[in-house]
N, C-alpha and C positions, 0 to 999 in steps of 0.2 A: 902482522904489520909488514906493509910492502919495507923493500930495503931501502930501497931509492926513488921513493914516489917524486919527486921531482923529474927525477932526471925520465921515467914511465912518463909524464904526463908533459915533458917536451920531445919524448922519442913519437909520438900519438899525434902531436899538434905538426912534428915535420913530414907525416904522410898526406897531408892536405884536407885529411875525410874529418869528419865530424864527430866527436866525441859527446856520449849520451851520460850528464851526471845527474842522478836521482837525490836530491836532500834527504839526510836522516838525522834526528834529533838524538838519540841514544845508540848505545851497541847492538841491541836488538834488531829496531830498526837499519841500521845500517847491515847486519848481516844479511838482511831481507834482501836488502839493494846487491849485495855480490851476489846472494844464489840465486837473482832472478838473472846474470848475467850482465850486468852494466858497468861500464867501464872503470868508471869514477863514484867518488860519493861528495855531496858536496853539502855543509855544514852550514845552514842558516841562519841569522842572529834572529831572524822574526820564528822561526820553529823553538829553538832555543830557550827564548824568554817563553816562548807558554810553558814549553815542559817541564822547564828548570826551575821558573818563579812561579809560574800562571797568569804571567804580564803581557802586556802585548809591548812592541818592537818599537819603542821609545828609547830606546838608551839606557835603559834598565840593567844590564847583562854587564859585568865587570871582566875584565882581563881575565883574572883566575878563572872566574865562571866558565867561561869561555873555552880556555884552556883546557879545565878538569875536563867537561864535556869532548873534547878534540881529542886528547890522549886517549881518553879510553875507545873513542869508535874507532881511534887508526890502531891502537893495540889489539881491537878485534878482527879486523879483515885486511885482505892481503892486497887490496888494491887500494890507487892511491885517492887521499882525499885533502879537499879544496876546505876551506874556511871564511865565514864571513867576517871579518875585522872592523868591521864597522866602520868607524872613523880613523883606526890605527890606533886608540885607545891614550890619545894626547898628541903632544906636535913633534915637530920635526926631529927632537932633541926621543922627544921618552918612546916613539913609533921603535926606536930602537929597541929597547927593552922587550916591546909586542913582537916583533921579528924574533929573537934568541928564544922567548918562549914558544913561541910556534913553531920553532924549528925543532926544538929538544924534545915537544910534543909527537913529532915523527909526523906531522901533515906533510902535502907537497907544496903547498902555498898559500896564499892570504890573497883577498880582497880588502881594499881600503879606498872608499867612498871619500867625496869631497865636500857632504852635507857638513855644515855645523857640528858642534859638539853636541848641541840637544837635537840628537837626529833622531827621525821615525820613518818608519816603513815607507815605501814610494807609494803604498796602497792603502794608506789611511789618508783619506782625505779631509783638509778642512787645515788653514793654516800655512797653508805654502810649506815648501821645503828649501828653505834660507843652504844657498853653499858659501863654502869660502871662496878666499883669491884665489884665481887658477896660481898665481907665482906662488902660494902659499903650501896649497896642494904638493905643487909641484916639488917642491924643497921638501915635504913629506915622502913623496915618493923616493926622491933621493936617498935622504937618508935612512929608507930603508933599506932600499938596494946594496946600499953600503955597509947597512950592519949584518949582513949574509956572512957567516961561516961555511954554508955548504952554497956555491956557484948556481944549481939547479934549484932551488929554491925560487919558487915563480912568485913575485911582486905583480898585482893584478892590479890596476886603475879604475878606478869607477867612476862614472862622473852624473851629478844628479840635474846636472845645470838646463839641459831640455823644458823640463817640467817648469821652470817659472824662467827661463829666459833663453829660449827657443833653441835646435837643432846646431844652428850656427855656430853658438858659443860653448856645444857641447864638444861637435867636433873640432871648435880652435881651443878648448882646455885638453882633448886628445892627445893632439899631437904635443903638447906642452909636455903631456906625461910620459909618452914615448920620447922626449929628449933626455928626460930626467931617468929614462932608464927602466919604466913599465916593458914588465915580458907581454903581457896583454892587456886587454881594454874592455871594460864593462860600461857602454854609453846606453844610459837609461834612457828606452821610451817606450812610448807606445806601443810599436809596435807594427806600423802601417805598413805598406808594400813600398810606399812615398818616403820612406824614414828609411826603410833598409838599404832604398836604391840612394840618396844622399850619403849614407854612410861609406856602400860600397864606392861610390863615385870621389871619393874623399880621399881614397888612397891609402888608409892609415899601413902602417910597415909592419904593423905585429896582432897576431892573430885577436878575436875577438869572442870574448864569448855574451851569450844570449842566454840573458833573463827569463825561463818560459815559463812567465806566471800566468796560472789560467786568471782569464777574465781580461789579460790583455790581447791583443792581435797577436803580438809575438808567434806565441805558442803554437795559432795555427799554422804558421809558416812548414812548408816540408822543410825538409834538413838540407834537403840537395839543393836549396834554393839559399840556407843560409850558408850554407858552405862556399857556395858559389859569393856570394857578400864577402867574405873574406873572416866568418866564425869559425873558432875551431873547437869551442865546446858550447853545448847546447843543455846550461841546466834548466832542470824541474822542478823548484823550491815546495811547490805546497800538494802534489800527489799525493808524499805520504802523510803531511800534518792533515790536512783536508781530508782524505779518508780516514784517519783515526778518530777524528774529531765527530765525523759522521757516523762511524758503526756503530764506537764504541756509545755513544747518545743514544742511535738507536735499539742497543741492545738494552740498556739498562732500563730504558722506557717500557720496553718490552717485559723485560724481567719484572719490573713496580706494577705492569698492568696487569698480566697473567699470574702472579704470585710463586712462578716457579720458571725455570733455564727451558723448557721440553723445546719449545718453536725456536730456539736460538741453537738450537744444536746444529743442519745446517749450513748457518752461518758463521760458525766457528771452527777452526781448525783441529783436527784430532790429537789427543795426546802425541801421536806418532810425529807429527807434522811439526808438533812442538819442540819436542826433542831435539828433532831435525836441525832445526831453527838456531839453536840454543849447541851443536855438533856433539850429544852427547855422548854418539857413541864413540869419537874422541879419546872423550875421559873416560869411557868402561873399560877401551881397549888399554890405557894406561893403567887403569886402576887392575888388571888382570896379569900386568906385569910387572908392576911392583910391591905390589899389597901382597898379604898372605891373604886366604880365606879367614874369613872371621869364625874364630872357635869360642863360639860362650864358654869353654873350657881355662880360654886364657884369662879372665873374669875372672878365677876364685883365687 
């Protein structure tokens, strides 16, 4: 577990360069994201509800859920991770509560969106996505900011207001959040070159990060182009749920058609690679220092 992923992940955002966070739904997954080298990890609520229920990104995902899921990936790696909080998991008053538990959880910070209570994914279409008052919001954010025990502890803003009531009102809910005390700003959209250059043109005072969900323009953006916008982290939400969801489909398909693993070999990792994965050798070098050798002698 990093010590101070907060205070990591505003020492990163004050060098100006752009920070690369990869989402992971478990420990596993997440250990994948520190040894391929990436900065951050950063914790989905739409990854989340598949793994954890099999739901899709409705609102499904409770506090604890949430939480249990969070401690254990920052208990596993040493760099710091981000969380999606959905709506802050009630209002302005209980968002408190959601804040002490993610703190005790050892993340670096939280997202808190300004959809409704029955919020869903920005990518499930059909239905609109209803926000609340930006004033309402905004006294959400506050009193999160307030309920911090640790200073570095980053309050993230999100705002879904684009999507059914234009650019405009996203960036005038922005800066609402930015008074109320947001360390950065998640303004959902699209994703166009037109949307980045209003953004940047807007001014906002506190670093930004970007959504890079494939299937939207976002993603294709280089980095040095959002950096230059004024982002300071550039997550990756569905890399790795999107390829789990593909191989592992594909393998089993494979497995049911040929009646045996041989052609998926491969495409699968080696015992070694697993281990690896999983730091086993870690534990052998512990287990050769504290353990005696096993004597079936001791048995009788």
């Amino acid at each position: 577990m990093s010590k101070n992923p907060g205070a990591e992940v505003r020492k990163h955002l004050a060098t100006g360069k752009i920070a690369m966070s990869v989402s992971a739904h478990d420990a596993l997954t997440a250990k994948l994201v520190e040894k391929a080298g990436f900065e951050m990890i950063s914790i989905s609520g739409n990854a989340v509800a598949a793994s954890y229920l099999g739901m899709p990104d409705m609102g499904f995902i409770t506090l604890p859920e949430i939480v249990d899921v969070s401690r254990r990936i920052a208990a596993a790696v040493d760099i710091p991770v981000m969380v999606d909080a959905d709506t802050g998991y009630g209002n302005a008053v209980q968002v408190t509560r959601t804040v002490e538990e993610f703190e005790r959880a050892g993340v670096a910070g939280i997202i808190i969106e300004d959809q409704i209570d029955y919020k869903k994914c920005r990518m499930i279409e059909g239905g609109g996505h209803p926000v609340v008052a930006a004033e309402d919001h905004a006294a959400k954010v506050e009193a999160a900011c307030a309920a911090r025990n640790d200073s570095d502890f980053l309050i993230i803003a999100r705002t879904d207001a684009a999507a059914d009531h234009g650019l405009e009102e996203a960036i005038r809910r922005a800066h609402l959040y930015i008074e109320a005390g947001a360390d950065m700003l998640d303004v959902e959209v699209f994703g166009t070159p037109e949307e980045v250059a209003e953004i940047k043109a807007a001014r906002l005072s506190v670093p930004l990060k970007a959504n890079m969900d494939e299937g939207k323009g976002l993603w294709k953006m280089g980095l040095d182009d959002l950096a230059d916008a004024g982002y300071g982290i550039a997550s990756y939400p569905g890399v790795v749920r999107y390829t789990v969801v593909k191989a592992v489909a594909d393998a089993l398909a494979e497995l049911k058609r040929a009646g045996n693993a041989q052609n998926l070999i491969p495409t699968m990792s080696s015992v070694e690679e697993y281990f690896d994965a999983v730091d086993l050798e870690r534990y052998m070098a512990l287990e050769a220092d504290h353990l005696k050798p096993f004597d079936t002698a001791d048995k009788k």
